[in-house]
mmCIF file as gemmi writes it, N, C-alpha and C atoms, coordinates in Angstrom:
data_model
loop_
_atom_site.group_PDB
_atom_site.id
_atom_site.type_symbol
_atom_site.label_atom_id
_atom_site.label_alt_id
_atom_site.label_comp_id
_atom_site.label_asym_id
_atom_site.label_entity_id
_atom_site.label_seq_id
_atom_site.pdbx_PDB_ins_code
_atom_site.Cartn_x
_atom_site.Cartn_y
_atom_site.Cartn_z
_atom_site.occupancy
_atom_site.B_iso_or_equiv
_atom_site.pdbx_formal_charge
_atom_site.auth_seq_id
_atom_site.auth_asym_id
_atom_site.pdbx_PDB_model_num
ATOM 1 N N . UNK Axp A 1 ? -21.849 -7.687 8.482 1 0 ? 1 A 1
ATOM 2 C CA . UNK Axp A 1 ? -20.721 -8.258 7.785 1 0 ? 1 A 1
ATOM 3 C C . UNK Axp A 1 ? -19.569 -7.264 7.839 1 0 ? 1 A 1
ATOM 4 N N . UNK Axp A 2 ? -18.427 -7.501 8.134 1 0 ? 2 A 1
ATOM 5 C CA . UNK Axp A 2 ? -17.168 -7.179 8.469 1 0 ? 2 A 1
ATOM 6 C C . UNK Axp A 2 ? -16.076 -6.484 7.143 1 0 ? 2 A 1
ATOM 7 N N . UNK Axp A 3 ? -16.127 -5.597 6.827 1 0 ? 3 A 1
ATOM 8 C CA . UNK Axp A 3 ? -15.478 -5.06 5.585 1 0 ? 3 A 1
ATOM 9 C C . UNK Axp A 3 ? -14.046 -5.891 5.636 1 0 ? 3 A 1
ATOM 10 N N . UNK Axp A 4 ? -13.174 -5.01 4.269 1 0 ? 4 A 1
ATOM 11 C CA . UNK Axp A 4 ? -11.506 -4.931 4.669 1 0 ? 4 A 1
ATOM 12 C C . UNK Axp A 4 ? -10.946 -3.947 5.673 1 0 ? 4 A 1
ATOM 13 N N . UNK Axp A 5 ? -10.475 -4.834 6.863 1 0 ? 5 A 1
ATOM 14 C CA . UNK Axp A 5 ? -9.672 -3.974 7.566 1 0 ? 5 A 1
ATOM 15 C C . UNK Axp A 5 ? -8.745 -3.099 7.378 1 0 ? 5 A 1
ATOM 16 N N . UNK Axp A 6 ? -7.795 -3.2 5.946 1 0 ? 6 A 1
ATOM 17 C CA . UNK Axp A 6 ? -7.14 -2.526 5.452 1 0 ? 6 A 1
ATOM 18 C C . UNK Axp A 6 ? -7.762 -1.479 4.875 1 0 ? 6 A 1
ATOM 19 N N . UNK Axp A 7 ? -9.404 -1.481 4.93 1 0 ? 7 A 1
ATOM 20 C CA . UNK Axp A 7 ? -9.73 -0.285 4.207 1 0 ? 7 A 1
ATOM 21 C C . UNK Axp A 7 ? -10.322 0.884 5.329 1 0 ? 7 A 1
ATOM 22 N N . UNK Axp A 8 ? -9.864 0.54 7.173 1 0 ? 8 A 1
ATOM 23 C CA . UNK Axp A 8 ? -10.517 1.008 8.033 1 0 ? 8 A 1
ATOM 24 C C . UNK Axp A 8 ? -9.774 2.135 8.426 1 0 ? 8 A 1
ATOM 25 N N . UNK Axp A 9 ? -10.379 3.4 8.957 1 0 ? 9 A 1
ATOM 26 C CA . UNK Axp A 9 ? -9.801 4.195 9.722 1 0 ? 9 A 1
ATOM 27 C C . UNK Axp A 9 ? -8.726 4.095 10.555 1 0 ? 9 A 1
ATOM 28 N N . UNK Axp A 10 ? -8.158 2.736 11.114 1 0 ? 10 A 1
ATOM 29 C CA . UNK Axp A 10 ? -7.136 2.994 12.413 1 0 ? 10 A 1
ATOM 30 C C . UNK Axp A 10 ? -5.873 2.152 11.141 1 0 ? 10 A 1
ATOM 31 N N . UNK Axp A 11 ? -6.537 1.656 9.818 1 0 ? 11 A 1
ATOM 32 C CA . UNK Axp A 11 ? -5.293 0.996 9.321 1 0 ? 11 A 1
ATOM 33 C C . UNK Axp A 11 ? -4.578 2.502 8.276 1 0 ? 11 A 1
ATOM 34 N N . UNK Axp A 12 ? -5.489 2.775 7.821 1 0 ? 12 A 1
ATOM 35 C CA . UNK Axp A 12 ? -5.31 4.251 7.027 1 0 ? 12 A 1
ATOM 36 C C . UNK Axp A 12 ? -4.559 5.536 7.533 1 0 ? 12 A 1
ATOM 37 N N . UNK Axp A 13 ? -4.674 5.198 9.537 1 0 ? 13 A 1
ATOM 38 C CA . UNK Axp A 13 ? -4.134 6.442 9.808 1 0 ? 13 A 1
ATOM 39 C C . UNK Axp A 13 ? -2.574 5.756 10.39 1 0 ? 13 A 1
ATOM 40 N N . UNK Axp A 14 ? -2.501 4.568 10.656 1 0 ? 14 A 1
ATOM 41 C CA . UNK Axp A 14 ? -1.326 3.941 10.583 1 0 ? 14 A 1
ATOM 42 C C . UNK Axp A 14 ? -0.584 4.133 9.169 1 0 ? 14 A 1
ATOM 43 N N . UNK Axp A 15 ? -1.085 4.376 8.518 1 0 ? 15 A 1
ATOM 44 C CA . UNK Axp A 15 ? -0.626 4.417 6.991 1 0 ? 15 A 1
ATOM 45 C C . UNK Axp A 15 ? 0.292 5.599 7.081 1 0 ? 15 A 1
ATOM 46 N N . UNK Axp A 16 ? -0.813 6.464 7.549 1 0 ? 16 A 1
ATOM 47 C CA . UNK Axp A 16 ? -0.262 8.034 7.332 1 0 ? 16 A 1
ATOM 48 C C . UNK Axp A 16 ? 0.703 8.276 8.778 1 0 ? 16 A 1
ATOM 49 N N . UNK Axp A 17 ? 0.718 7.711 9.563 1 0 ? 17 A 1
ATOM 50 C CA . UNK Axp A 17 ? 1.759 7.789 10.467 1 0 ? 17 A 1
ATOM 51 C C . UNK Axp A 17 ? 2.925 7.085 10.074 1 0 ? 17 A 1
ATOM 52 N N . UNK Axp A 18 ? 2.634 6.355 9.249 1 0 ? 18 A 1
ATOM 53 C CA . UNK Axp A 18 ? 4.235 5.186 9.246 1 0 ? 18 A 1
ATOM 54 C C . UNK Axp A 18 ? 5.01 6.802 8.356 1 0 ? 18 A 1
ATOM 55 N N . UNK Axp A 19 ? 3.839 6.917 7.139 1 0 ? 19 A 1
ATOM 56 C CA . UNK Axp A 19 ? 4.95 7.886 5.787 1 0 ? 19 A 1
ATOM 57 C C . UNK Axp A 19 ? 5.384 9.078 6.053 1 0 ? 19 A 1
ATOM 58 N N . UNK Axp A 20 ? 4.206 9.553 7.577 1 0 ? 20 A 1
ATOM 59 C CA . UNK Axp A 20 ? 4.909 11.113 8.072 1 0 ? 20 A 1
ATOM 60 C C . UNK Axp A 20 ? 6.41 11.072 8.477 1 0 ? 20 A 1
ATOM 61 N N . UNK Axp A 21 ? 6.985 10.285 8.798 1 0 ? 21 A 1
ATOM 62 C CA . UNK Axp A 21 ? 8.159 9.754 9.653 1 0 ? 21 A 1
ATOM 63 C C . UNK Axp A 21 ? 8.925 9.659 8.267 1 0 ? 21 A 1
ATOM 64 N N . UNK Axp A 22 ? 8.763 9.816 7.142 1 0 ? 22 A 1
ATOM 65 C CA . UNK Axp A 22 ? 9.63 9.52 5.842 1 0 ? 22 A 1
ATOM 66 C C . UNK Axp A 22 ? 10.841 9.04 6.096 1 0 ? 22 A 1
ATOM 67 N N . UNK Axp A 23 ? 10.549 7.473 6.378 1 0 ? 23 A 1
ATOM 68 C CA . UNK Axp A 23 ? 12.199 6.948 7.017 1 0 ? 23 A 1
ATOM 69 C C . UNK Axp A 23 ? 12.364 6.252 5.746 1 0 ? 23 A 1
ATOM 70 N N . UNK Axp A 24 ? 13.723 5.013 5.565 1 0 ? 24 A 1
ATOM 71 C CA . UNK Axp A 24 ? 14.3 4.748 4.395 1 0 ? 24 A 1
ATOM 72 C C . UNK Axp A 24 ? 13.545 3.475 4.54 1 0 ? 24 A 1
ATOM 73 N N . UNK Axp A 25 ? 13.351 2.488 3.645 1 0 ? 25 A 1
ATOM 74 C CA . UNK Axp A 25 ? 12.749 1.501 3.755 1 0 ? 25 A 1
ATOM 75 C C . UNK Axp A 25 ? 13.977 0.064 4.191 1 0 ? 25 A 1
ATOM 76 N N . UNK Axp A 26 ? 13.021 -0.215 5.23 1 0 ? 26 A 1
ATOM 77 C CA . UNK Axp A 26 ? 13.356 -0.959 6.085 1 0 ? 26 A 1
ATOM 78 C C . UNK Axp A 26 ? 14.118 -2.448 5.47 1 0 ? 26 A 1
ATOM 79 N N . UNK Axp A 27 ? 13.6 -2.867 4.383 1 0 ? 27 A 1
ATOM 80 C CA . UNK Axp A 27 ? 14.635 -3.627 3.966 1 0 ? 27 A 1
ATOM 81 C C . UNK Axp A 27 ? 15.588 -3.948 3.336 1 0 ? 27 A 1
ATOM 82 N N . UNK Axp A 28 ? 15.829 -2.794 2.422 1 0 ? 28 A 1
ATOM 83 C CA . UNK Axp A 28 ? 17.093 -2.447 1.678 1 0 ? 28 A 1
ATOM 84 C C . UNK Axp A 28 ? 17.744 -1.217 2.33 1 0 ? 28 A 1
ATOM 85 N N . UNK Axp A 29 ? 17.334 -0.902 3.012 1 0 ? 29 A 1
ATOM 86 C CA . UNK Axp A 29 ? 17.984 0.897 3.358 1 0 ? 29 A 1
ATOM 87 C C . UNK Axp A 29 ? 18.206 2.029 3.009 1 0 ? 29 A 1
ATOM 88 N N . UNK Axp A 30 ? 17.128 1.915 0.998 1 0 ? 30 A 1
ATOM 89 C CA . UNK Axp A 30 ? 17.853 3.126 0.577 1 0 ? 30 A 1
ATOM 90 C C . UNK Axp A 30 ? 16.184 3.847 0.717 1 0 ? 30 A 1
ATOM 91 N N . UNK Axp A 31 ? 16.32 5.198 0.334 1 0 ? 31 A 1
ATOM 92 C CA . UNK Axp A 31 ? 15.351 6.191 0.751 1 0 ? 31 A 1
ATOM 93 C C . UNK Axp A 31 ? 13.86 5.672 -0.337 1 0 ? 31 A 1
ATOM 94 N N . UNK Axp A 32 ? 12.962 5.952 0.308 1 0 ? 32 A 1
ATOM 95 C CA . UNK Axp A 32 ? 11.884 5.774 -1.156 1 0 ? 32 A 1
ATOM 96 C C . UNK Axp A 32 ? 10.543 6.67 -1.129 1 0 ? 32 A 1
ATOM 97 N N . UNK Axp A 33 ? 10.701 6.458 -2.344 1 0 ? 33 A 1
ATOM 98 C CA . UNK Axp A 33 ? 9.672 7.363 -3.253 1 0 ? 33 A 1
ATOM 99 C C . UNK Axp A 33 ? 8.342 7.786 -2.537 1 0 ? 33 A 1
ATOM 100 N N . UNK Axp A 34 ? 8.034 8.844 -1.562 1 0 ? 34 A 1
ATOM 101 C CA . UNK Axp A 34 ? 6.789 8.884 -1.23 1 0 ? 34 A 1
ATOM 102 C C . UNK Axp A 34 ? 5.904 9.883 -1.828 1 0 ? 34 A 1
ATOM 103 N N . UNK Axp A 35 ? 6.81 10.365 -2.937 1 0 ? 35 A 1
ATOM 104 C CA . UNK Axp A 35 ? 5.55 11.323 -3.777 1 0 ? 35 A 1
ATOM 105 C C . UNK Axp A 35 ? 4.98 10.288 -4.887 1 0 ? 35 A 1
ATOM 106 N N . UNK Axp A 36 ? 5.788 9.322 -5.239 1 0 ? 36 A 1
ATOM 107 C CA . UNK Axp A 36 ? 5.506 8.006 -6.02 1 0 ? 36 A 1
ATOM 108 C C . UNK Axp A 36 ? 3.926 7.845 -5.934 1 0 ? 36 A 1
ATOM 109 N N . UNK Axp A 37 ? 3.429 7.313 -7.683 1 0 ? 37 A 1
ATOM 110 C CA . UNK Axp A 37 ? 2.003 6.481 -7.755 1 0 ? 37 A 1
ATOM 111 C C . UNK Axp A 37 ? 2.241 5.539 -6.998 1 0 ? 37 A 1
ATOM 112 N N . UNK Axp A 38 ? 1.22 5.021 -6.25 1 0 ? 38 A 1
ATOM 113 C CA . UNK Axp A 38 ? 1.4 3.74 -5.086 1 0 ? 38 A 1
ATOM 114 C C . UNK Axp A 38 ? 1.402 2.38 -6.055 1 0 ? 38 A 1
ATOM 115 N N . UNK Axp A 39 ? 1.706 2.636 -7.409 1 0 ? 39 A 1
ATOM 116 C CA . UNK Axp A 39 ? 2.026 1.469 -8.156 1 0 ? 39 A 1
ATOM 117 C C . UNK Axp A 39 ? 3.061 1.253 -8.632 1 0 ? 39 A 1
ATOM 118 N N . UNK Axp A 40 ? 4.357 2.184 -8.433 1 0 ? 40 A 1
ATOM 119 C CA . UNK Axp A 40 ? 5.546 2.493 -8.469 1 0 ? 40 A 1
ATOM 120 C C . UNK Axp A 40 ? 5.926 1.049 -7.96 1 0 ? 40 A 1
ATOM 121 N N . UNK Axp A 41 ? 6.956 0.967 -8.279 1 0 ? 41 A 1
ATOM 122 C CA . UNK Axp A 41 ? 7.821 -0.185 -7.59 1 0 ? 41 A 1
ATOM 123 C C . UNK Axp A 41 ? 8.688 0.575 -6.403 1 0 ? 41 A 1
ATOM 124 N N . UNK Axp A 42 ? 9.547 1.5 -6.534 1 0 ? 42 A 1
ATOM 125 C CA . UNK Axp A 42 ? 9.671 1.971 -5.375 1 0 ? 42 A 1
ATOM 126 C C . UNK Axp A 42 ? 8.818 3.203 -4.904 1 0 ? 42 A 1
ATOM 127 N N . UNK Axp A 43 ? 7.715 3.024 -4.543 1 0 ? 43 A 1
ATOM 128 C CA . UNK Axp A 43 ? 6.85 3.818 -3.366 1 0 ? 43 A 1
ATOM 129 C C . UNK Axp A 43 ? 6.656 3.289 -2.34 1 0 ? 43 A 1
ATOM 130 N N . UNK Axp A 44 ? 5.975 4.002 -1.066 1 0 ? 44 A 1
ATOM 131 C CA . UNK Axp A 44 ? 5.991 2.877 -0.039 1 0 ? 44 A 1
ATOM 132 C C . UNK Axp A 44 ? 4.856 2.261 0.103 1 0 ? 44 A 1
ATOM 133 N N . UNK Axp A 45 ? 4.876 1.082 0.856 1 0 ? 45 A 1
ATOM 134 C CA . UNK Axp A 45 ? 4.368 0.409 1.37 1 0 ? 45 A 1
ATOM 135 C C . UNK Axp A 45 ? 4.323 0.267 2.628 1 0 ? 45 A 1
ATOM 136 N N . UNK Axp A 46 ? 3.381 -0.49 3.265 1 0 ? 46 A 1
ATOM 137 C CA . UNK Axp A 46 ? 3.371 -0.493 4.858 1 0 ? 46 A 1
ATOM 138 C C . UNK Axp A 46 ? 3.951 -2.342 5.043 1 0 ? 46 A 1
ATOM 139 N N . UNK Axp A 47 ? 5.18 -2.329 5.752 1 0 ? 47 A 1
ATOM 140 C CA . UNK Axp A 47 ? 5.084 -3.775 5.702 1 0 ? 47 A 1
ATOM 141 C C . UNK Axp A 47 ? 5.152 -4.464 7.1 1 0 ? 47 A 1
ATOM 142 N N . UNK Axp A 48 ? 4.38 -5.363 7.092 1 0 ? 48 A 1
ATOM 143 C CA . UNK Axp A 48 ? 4.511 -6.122 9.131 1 0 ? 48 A 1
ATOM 144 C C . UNK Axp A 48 ? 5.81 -7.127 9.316 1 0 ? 48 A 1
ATOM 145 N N . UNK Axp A 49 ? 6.679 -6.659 9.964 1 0 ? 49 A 1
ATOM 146 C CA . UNK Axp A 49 ? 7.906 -7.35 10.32 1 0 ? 49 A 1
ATOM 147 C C . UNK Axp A 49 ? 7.226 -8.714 10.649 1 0 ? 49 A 1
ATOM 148 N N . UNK Axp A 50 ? 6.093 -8.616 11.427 1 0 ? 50 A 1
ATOM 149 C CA . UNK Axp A 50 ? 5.889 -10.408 11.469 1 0 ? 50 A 1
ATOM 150 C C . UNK Axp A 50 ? 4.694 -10.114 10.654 1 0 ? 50 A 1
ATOM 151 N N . UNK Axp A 51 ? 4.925 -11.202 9.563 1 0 ? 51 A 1
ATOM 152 C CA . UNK Axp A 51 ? 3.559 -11.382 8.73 1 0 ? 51 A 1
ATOM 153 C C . UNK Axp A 51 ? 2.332 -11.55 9.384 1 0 ? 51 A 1
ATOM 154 N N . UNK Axp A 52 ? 1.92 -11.027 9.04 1 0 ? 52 A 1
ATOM 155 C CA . UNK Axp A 52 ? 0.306 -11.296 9.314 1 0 ? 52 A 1
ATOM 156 C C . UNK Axp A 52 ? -0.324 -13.211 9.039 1 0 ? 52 A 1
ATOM 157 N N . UNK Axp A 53 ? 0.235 -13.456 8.234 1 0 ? 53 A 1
ATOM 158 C CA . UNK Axp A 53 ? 0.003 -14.746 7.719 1 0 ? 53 A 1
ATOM 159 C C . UNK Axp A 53 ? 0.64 -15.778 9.051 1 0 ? 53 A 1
ATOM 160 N N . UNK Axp A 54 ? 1.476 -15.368 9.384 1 0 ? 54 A 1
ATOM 161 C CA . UNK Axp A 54 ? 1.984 -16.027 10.793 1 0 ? 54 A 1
ATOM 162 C C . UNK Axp A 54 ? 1.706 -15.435 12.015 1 0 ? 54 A 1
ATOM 163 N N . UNK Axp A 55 ? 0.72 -14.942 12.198 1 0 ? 55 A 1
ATOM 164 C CA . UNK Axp A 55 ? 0.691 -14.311 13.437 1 0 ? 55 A 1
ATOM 165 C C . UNK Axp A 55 ? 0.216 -12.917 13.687 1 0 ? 55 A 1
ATOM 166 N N . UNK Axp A 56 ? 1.259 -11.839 13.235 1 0 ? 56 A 1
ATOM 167 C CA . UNK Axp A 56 ? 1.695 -11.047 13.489 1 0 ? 56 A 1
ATOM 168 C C . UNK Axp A 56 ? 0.042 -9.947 13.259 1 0 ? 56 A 1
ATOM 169 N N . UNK Axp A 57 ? 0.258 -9.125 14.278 1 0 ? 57 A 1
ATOM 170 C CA . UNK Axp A 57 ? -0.539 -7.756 14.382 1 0 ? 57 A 1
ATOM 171 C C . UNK Axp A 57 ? -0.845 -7.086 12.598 1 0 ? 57 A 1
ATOM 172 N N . UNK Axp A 58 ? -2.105 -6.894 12.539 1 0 ? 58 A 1
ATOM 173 C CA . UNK Axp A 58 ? -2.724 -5.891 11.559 1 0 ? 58 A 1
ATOM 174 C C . UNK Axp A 58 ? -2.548 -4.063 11.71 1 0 ? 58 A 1
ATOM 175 N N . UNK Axp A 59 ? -2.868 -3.664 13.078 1 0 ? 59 A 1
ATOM 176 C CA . UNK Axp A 59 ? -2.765 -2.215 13.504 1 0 ? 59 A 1
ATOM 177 C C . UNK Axp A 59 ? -1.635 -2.327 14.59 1 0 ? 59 A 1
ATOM 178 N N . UNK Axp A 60 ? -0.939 -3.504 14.98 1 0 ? 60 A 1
ATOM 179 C CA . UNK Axp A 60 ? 0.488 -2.645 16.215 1 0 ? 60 A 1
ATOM 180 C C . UNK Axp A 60 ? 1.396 -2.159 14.694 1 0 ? 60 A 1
ATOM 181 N N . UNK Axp A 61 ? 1.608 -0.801 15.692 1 0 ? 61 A 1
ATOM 182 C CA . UNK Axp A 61 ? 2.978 0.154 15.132 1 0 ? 61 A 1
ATOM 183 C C . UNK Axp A 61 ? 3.975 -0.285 15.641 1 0 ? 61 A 1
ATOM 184 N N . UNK Axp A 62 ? 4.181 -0.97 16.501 1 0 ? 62 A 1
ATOM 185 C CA . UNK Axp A 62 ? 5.572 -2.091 16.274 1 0 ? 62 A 1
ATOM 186 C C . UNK Axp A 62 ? 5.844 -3.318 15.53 1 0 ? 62 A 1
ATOM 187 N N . UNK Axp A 63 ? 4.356 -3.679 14.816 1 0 ? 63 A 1
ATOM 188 C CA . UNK Axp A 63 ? 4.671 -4.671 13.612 1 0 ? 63 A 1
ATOM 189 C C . UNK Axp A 63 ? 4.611 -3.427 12.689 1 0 ? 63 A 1
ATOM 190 N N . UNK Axp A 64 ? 4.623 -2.232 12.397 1 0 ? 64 A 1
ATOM 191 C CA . UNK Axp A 64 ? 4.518 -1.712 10.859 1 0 ? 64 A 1
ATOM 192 C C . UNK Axp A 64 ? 6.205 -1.442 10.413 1 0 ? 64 A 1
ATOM 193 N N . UNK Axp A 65 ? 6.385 -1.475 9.438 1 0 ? 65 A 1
ATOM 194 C CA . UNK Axp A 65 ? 7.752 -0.677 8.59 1 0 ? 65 A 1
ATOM 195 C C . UNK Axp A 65 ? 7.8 -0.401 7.667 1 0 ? 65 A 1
ATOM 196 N N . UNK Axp A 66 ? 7.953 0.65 7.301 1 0 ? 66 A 1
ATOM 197 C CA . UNK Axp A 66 ? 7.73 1.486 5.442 1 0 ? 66 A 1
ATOM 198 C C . UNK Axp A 66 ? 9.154 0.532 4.357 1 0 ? 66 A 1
ATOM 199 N N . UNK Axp A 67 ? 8.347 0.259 3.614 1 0 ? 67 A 1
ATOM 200 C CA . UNK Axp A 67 ? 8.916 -0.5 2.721 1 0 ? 67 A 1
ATOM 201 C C . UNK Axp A 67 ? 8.983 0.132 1.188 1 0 ? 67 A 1
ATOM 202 N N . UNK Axp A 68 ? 9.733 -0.579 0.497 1 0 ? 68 A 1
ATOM 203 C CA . UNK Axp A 68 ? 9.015 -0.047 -1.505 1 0 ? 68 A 1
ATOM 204 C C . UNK Axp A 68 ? 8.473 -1.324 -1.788 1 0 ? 68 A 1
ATOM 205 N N . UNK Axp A 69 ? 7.561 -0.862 -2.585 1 0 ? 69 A 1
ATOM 206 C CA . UNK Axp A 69 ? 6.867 -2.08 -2.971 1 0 ? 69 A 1
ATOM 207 C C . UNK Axp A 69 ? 7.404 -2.993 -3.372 1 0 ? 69 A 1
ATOM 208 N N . UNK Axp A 70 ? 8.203 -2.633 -4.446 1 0 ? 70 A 1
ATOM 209 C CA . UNK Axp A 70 ? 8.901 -4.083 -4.817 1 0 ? 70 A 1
ATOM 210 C C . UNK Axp A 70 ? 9.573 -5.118 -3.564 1 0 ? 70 A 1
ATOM 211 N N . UNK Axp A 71 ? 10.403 -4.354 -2.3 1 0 ? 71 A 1
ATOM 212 C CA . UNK Axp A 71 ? 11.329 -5.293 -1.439 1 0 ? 71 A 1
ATOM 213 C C . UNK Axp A 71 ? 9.717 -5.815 -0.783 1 0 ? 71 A 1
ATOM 214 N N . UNK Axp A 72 ? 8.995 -4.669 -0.086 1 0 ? 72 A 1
ATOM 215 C CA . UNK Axp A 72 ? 7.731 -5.763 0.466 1 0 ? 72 A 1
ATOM 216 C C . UNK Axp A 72 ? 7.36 -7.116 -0.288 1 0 ? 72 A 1
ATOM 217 N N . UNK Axp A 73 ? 6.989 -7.113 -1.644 1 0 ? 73 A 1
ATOM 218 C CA . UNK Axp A 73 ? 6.575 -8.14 -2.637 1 0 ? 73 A 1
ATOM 219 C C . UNK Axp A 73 ? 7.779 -9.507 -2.933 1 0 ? 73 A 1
ATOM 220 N N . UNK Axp A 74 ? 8.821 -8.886 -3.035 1 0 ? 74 A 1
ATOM 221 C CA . UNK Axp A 74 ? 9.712 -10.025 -2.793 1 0 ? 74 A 1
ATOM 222 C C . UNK Axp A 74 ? 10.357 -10.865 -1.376 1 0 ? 74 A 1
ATOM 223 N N . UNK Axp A 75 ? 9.665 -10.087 -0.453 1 0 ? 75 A 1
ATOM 224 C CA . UNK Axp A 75 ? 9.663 -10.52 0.876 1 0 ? 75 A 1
ATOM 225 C C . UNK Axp A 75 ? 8.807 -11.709 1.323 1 0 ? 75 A 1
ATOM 226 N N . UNK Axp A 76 ? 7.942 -11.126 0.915 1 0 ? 76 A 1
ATOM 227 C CA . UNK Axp A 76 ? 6.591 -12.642 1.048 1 0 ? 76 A 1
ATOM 228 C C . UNK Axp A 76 ? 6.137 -12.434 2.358 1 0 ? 76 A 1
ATOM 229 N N . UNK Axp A 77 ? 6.094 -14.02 2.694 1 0 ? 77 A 1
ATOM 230 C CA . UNK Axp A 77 ? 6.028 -13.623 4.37 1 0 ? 77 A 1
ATOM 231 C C . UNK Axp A 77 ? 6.752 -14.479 4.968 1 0 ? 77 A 1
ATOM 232 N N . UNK Axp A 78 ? 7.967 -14.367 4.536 1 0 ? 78 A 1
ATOM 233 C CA . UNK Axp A 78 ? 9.183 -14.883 5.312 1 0 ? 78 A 1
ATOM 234 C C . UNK Axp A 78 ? 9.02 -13.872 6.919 1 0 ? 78 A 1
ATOM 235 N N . UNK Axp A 79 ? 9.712 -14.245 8.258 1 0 ? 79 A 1
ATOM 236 C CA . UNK Axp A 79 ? 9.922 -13.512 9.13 1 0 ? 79 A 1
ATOM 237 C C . UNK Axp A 79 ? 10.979 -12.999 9.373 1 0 ? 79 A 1
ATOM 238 N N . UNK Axp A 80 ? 10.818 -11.922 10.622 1 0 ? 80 A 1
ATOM 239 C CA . UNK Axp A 80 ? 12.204 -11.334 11.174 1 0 ? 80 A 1
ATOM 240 C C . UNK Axp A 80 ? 12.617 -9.954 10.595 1 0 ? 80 A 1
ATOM 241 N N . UNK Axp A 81 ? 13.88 -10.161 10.159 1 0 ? 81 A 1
ATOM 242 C CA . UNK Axp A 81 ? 14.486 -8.91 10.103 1 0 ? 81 A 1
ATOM 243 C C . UNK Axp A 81 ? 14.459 -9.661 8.899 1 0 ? 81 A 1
ATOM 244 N N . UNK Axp A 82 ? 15.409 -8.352 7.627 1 0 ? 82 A 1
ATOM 245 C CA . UNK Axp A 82 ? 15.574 -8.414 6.371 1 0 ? 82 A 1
ATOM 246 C C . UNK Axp A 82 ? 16.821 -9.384 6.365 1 0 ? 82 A 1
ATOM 247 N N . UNK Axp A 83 ? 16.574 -9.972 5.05 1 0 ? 83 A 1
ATOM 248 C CA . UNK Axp A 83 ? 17.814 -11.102 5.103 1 0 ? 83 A 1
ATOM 249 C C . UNK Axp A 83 ? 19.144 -10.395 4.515 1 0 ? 83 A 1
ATOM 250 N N . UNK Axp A 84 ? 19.996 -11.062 4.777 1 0 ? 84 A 1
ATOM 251 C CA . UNK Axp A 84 ? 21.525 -9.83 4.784 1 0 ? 84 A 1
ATOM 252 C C . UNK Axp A 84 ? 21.788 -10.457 3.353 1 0 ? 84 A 1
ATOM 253 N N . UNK Axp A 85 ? 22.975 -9.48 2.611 1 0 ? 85 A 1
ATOM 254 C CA . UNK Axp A 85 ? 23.285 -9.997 1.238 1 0 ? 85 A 1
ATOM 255 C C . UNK Axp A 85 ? 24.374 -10.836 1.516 1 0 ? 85 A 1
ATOM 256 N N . UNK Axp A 86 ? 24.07 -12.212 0.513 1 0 ? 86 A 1
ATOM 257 C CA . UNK Axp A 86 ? 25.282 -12.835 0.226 1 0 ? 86 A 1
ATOM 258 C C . UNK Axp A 86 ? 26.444 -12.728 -0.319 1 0 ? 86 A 1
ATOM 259 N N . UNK Axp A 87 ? 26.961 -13.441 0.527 1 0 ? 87 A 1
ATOM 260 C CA . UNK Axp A 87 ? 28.889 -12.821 0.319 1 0 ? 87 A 1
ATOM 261 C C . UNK Axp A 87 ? 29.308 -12.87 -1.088 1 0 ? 87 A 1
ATOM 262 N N . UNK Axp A 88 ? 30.258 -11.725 -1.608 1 0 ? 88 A 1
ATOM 263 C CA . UNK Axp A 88 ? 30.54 -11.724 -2.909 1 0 ? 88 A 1
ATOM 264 C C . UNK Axp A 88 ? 31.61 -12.857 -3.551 1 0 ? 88 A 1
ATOM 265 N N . UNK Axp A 89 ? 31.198 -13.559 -4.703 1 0 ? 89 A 1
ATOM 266 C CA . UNK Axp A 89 ? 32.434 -14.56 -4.539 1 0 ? 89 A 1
ATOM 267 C C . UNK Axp A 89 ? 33.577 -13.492 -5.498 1 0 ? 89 A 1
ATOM 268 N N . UNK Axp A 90 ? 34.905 -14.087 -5.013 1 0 ? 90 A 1
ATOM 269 C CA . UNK Axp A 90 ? 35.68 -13.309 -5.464 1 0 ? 90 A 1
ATOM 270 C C . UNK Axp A 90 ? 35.993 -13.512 -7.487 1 0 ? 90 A 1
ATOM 271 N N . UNK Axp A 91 ? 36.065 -12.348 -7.946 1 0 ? 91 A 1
ATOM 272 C CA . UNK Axp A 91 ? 36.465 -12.605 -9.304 1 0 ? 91 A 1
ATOM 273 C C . UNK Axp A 91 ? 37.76 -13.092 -9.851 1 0 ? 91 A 1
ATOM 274 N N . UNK Axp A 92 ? 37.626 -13.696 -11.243 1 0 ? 92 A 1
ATOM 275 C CA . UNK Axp A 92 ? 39.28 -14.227 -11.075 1 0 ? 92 A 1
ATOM 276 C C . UNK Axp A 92 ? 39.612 -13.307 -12.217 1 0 ? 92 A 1
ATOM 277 N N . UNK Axp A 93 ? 38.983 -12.119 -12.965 1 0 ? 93 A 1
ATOM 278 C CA . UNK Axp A 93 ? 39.123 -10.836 -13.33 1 0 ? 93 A 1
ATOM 279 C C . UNK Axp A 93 ? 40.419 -9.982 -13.081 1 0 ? 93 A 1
ATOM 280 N N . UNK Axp A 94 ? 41.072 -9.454 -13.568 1 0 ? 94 A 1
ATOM 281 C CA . UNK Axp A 94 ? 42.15 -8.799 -12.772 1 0 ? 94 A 1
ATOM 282 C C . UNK Axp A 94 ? 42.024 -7.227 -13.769 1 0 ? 94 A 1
């Protein structure tokens, strides 16, 4: 019987390769927390540009991207790239 793959050697050292690279998280852009409890809202996460749920690779390092937990979790498994922010409407504030 077949464990969690997420709990296997080649997903664990993908883990530790994505966070050595301490890049900014991929869908908001700002830097995140990698000394963070991994229950942090912003710590990272490992997230697959194409969901897994649609397709997408478990161990390719061209589906991985360091995320914070929270943008991974509100991502779902929409695809693609990160969705851009909507345009500001203008205030009638002066």
């Amino acid at each position: 019987m077949a464990g969690n793959p997420r709990n296997g050697r080649r997903y664990r050292s993908l883990c530790a390769w994505l966070r050595a690279q301490r890049l900014p998280c991929w869908l908001c852009g700002h830097n995140i927390g990698y000394e963070l409890d991994a229950r942090h809202p912003l710590s990272f996460t490992l997230d697959h540009e194409q969901p897994l749920s649609r397709g997408g690779s478990l161990l390719d390092p061209a589906n991985a991207r360091p995320a914070h937990r929270r943008c991974n979790s509100s991502r779902g498994n929409r695809e693609g790239t990160p969705p851009k922010a909507a345009p500001q409407r203008a205030s009638r504030r002066w």
